[in-house]
N, C-alpha and C positions, 0 to 999 in steps of 0.2 A: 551518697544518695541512697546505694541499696539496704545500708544499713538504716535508715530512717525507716524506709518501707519496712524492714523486719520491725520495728520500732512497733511502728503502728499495727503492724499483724498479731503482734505482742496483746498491743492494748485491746485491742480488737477483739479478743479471745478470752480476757481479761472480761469483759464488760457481759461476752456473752454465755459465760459461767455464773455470773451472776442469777441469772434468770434460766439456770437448773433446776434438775428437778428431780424425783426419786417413783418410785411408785405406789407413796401412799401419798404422797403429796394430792393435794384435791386440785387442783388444775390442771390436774388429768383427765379428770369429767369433761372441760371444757376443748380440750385438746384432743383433735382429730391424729388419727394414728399418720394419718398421712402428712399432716403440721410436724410430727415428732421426727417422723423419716427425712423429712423435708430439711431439718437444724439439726440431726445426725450428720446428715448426709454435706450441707452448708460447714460444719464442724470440721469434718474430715479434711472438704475440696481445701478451707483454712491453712491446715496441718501443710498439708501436702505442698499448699505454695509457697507455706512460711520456710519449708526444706530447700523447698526450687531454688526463694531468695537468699536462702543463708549458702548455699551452695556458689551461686553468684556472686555473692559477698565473697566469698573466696577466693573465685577466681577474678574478681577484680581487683582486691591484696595481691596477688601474684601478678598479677599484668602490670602491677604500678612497681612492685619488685623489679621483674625483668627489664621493664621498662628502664627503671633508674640506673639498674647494673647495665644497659645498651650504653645509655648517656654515658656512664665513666667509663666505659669501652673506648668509645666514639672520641672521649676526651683526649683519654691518653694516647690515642692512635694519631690523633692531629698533633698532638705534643711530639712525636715520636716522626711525623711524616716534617712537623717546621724545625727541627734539627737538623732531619736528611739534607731537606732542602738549604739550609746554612751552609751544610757542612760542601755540598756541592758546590755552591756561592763561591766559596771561601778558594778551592780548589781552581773552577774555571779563572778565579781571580791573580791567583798564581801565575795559573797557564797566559794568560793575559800577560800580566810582568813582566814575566820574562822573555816572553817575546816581544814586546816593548825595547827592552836592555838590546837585546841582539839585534832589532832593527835598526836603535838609535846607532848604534854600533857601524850599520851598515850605512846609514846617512853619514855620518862622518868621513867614514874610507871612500865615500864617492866623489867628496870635495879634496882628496889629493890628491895630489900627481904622482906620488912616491910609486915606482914599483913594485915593492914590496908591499908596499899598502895595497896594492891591485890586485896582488896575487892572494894576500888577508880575505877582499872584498868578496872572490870568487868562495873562499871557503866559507865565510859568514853567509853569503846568496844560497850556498847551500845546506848550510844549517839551517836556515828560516824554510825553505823548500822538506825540509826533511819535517821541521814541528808541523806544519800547515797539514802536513801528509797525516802522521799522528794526530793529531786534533779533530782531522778530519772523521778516523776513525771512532771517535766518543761524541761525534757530533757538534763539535765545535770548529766553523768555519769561520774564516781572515775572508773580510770583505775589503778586498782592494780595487775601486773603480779606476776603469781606463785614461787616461791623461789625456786631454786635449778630443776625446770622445765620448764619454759617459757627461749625462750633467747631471747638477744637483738634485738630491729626492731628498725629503723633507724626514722620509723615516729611516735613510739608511744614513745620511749626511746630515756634516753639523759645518758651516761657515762661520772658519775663525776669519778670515779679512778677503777681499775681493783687488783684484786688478784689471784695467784695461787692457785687453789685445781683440784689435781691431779684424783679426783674422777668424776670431770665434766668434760662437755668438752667446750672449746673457746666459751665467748660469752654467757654462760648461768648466770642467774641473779641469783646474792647471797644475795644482799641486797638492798630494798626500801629504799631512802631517802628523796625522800619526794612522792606524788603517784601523779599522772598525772591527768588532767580531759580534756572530749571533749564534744563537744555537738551534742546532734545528734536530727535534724529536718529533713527534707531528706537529708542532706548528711554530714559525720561526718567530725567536725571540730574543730581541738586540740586546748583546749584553754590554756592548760600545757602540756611538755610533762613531762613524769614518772623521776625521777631523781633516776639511780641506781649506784652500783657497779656491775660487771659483772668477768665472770672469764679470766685468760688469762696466760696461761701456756706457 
């Protein structure tokens, strides 16, 4: 757009070169000194804007520069922040896993009788008490709701099948089946939710 405006300041100046003039020229007679001062003086103010706008012109080439060099900044930085965040993904998903492996682990040795299995059970309760601890510190927290007290939430819990027990009431959690995690840096975000059974009379 600025450059149009020089455009026409162009032309402008163009047209009023035309209708110069010298001083034997004879419409000089008819020309008041103060008409001549007047289109001197119109001439110049020309000059002087035509500089202002070409100067503009410039710095509006530059702002669309810097401009464009923002954007590919901006681009590569989101490209660079949706790796991190993958690679994060990737890792909590791990941490997940495996404590998955060592829970299921722990489900198992509760359904024996073996004593050796029992004395196994206390050492895997305390491997799982140890990740929870470590996890804790990166922000990532084991959401395991209370049994036969906590009851169903809709954003921490997910109901795989329901049973009746007459002694609770709708809704209230009987059994973990697998335990939920979220992560929380300012604001908390389920990266599982809890997989239960619930009651339902």
């Amino acid at each position: 757009m600025l450059f149009n405006v020089c455009k026409d300041i162009e032309s402008l100046k163009k047209r009023c070169k035309k209708y110069s003039y010298d001083k034997n020229d004879d419409i000089l007679e008819k020309i008041s000194i103060e008409e001549v001062d007047d289109f001197k003086e119109f001439e110049n103010n020309i000059d002087n804007l035509n500089e202002i706008l070409k100067s503009m012109e410039e710095m509006n080439r530059d702002i669309i520069i810097n401009k464009n060099l923002l954007k590919s900044v901006l681009e590569e930085d989101y490209e660079v922040k949706k790796k991190y965040i993958k690679k994060i993904k990737n890792i909590i998903n791990a941490y997940v896993n495996f404590y998955d492996y060592v829970d299921e682990i722990r489900q198992a040795l509760e359904k024996s009788d073996s004593k050796t299995d029992k004395k196994t059970l206390k050492l895997i309760n305390s491997i799982l008490k140890l990740l929870e601890k470590e996890y804790a510190n990166i922000g990532l927290m084991v959401n395991a709701p209370e049994i036969g007290i906590d009851k169903f939430d809709n954003f921490k819990h997910e109901i795989l099948s329901t049973e009746k027990n007459l002694e609770l009431s709708n809704e209230t959690i009987l059994d973990i089946i697998k335990k939920g995690f979220y992560y929380n840096d300012r604001n908390i975000r389920y990266v599982r939710t809890t997989k239960v059974i619930t009651v339902l009379n």
